[in-house]
C-alpha positions in Angstrom: 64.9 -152.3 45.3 68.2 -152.1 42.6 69.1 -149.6 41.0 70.5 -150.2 37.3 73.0 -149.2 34.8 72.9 -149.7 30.8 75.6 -151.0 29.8 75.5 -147.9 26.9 75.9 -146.2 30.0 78.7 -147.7 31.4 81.6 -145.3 32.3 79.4 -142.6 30.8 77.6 -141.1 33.9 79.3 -137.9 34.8 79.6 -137.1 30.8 75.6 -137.4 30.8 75.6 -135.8 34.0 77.6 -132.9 32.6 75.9 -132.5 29.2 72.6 -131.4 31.7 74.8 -129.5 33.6 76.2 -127.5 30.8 72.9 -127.1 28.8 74.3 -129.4 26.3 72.2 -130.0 23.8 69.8 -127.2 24.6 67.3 -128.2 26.8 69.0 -131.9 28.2 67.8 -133.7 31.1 67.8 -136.9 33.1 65.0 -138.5 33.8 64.7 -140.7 36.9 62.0 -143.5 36.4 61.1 -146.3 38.3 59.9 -149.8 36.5 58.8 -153.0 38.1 59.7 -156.1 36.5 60.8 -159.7 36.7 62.8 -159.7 33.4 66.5 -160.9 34.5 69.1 -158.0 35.3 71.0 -159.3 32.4 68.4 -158.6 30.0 67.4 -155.4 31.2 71.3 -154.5 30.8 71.7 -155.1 27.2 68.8 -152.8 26.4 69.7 -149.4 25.1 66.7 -147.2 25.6 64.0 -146.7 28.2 61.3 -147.9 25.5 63.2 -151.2 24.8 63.1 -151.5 28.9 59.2 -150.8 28.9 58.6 -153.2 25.6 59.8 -156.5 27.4 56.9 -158.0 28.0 57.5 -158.3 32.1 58.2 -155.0 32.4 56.3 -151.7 33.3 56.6 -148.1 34.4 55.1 -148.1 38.1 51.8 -146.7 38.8 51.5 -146.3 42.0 49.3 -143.4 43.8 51.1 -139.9 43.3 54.3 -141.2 41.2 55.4 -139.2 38.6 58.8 -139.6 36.7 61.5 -136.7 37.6 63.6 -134.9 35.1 66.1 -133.5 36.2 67.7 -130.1 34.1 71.0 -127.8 34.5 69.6 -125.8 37.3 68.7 -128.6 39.4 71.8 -130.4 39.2 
């Protein structure tokens, strides 16, 4: 198991961290969601948004028994 950064996303993490954190835009969170696929890091990397990731055609949310995506807001961080 990897884990991945966009590269939109690249030296951005605590900003988006703190944006949650602060409430900022009302309502913000991060969302924590695990995708199997055998579409090349690279590719993956270059995509800007978690629907381009779930589009390519070798990727997909998991669905495993009891997974749920997590979203994360300020008074969890």
């Amino acid at each position: 198991m990897a884990d991945q950064i966009l590269n939109i996303a690249l030296g951005r993490i605590a900003e988006l961290y703190n944006r949650v954190d602060l409430n900022d835009p009302t309502n913000a969170v991060l969302t924590i969601v695990v995708v199997d696929s055998t579409t090349a890091d690279a590719t993956i990397k270059d995509l800007d948004t978690l629907a381009l990731i779930l589009a390519e055609a070798l990727t997909a949310e998991v669905t495993n028994t009891n997974y749920a995506r997590i979203e994360l807001v300020d008074t969890d961080l």
